[in-house]
Backbone bond lengths (Angstrom), bond angles and torsions (degrees), N, CA, C in turn:
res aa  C-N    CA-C-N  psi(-1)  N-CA   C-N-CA  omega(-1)  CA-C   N-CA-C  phi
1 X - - - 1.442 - - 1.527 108.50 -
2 X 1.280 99.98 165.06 1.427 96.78 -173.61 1.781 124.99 -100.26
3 X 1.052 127.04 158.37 1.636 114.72 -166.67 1.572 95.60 -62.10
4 X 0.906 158.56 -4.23 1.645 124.51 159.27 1.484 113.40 -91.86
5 X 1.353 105.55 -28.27 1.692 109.53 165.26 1.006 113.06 -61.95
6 X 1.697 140.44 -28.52 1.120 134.81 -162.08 1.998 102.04 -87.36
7 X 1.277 101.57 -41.33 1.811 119.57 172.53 1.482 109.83 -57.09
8 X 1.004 115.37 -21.05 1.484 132.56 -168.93 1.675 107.41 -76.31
9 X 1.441 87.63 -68.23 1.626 120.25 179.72 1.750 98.39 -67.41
10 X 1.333 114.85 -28.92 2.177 85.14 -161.13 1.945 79.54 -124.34
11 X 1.160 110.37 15.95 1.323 88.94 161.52 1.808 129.74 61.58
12 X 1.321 84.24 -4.49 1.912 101.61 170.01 1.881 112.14 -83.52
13 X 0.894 101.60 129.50 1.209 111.41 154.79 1.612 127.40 -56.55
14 X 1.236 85.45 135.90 1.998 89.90 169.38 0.953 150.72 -22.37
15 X 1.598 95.62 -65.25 1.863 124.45 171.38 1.387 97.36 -79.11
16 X 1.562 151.67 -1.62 1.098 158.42 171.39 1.887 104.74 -93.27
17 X 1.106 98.64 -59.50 1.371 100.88 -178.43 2.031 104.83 -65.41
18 X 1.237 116.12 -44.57 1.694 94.72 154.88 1.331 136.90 -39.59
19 X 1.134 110.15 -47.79 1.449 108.81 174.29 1.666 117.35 -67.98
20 X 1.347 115.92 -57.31 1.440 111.80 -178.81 1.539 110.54 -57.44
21 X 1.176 132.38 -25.85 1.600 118.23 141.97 0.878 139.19 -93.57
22 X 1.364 113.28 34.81 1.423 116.11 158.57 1.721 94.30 -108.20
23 X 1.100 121.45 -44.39 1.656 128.49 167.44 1.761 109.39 -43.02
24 X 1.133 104.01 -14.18 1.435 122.70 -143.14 1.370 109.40 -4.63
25 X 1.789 93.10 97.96 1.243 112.76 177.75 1.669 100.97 -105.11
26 X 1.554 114.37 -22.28 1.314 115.04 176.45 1.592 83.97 -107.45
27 X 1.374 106.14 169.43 1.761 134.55 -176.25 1.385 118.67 -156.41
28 X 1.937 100.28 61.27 1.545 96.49 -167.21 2.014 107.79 -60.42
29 X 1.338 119.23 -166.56 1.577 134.16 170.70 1.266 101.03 -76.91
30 X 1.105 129.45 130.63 1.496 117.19 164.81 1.674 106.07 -113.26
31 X 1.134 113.65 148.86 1.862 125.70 -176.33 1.744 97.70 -139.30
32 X 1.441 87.76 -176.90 1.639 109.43 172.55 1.664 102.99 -44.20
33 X 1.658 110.69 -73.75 1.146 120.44 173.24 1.800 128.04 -44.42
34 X 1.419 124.02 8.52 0.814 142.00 -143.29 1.808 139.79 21.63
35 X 1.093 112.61 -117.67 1.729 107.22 174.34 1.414 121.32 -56.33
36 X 1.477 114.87 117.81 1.518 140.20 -177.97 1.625 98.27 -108.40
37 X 1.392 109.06 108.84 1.608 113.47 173.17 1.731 96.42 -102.52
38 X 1.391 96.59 163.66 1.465 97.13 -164.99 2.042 80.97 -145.11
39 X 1.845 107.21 161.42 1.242 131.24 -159.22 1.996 80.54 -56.77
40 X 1.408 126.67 -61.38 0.597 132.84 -157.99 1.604 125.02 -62.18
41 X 1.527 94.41 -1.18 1.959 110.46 -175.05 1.710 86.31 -101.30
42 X 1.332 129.26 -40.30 1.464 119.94 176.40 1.220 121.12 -58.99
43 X 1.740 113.72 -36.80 1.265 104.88 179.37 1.994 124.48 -76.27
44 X 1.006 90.38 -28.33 1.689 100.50 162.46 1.334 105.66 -87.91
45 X 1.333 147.50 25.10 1.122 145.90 128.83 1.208 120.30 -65.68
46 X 1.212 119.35 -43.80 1.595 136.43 177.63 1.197 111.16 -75.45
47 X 1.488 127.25 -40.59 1.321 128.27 -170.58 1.721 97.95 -71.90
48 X 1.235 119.52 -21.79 1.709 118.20 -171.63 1.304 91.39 -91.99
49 X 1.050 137.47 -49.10 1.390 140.48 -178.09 1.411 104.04 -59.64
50 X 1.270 130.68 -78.84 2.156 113.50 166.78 1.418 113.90 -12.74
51 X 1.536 98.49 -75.57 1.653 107.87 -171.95 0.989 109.18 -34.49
52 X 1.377 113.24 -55.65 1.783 105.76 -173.18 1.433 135.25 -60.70
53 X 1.873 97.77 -43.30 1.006 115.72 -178.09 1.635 121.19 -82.99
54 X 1.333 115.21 -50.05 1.259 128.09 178.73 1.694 111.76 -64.65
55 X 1.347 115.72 -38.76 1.835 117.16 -144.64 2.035 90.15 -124.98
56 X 1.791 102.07 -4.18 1.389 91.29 -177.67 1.856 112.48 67.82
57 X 0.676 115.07 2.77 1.793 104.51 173.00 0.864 133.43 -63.51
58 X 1.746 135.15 122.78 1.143 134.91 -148.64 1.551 100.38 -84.46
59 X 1.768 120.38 -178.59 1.218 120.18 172.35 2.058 140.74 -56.04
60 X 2.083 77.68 -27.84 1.475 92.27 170.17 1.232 116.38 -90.12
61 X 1.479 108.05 -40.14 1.512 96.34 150.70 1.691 149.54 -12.67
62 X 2.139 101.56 -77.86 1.107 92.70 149.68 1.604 146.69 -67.60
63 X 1.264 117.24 -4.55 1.912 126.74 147.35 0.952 107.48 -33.35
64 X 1.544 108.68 -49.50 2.054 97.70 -172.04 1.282 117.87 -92.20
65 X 1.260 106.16 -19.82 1.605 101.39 -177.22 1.509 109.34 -79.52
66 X 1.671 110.47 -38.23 1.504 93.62 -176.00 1.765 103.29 -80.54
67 X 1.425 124.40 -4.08 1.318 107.57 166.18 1.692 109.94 -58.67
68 X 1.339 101.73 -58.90 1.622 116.45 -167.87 1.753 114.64 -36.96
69 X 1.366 94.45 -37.46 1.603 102.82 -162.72 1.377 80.28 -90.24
70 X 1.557 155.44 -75.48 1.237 145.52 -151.45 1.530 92.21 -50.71
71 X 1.194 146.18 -59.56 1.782 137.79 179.92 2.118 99.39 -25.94
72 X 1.970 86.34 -68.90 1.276 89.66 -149.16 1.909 111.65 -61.71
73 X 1.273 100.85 -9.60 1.717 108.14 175.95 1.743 111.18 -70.17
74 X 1.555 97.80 -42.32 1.227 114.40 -176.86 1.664 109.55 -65.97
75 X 1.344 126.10 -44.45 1.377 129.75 154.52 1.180 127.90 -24.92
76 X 1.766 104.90 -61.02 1.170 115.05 -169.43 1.645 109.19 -71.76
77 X 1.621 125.78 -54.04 1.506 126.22 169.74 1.866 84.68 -17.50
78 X 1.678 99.06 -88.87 1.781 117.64 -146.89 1.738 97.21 -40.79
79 X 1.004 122.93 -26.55 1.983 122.54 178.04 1.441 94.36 -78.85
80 X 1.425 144.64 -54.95 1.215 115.81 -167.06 1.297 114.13 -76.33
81 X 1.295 126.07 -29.80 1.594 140.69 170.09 1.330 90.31 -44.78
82 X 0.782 131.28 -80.98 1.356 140.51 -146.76 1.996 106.47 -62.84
83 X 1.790 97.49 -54.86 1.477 85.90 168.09 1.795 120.60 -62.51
84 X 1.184 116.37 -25.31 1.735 128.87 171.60 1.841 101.90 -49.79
85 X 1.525 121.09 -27.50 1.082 95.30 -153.02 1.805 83.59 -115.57
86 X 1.092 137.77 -27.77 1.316 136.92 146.95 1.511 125.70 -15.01
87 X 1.589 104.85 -62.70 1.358 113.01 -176.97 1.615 114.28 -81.05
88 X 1.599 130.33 -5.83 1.250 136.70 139.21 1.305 125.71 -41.54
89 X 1.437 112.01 -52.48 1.463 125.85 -151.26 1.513 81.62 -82.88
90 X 1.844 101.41 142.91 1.206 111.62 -175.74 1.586 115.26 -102.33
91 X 1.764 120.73 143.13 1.365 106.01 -143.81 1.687 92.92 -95.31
C-alpha cells in the first residue's frame, strides 16, 4: 500500500510516521516507486501506537519491546520450521 493508504489504515500521523522510520521501528519495501507498506507495517503501527498511548511507554521503551517481539516472531518461524521438518523425517 501506499504511504497515504498506509496513514489512512494505521491512523498515524505523518510527522509521526517520520520518526518511527527514522527510529526504524517500521521497515516498509522500498522500489523504484518508493515506500511499499504492507498489512503487516499497519499492524505494528498500532502496536506502537497502544504502547504509547494505552500502557504510556516511552520511546526507549518501545526499542525493547519491538526488539523483544521481533526475537519472539523469529522463534516462532525457527519452531514451525523446525516442526515442518520433523514431521518429514521418516520414523
Amino acid at each position: 500500500m501506499t504511504r497515504r493508504e498506509f496513514l489512512t489504515s494505521s491512523g498515524v500521523e505523518a510527522q509521526t510516521l517520520e520518526f518511527w522510520l527514522e527510529q526504524e521501528w517500521l521497515i516498509p519495501e522500498r522500489n523504484a516507486g518508493g515506500m511499499r507498506f504492507s498489512e503487516h507495517d499497519v499492524a505494528r503501527a498500532r502496536l506502537i501506537r497502544d504502547l504509547k498511548a494505552d500502557l504510556g511507554i516511552n520511546d526507549e521503551g518501545i526499542d525493547v519491546v519491538l526488539h523483544l517481539v521481533d526475537q519472539l516472531h523469529g522463534v516462532r518461524r525457527a519452531l514451525a520450521q523446525l516442526r515442518a521438518e520433523l514431521r518429514r523425517e521418516p520414523t
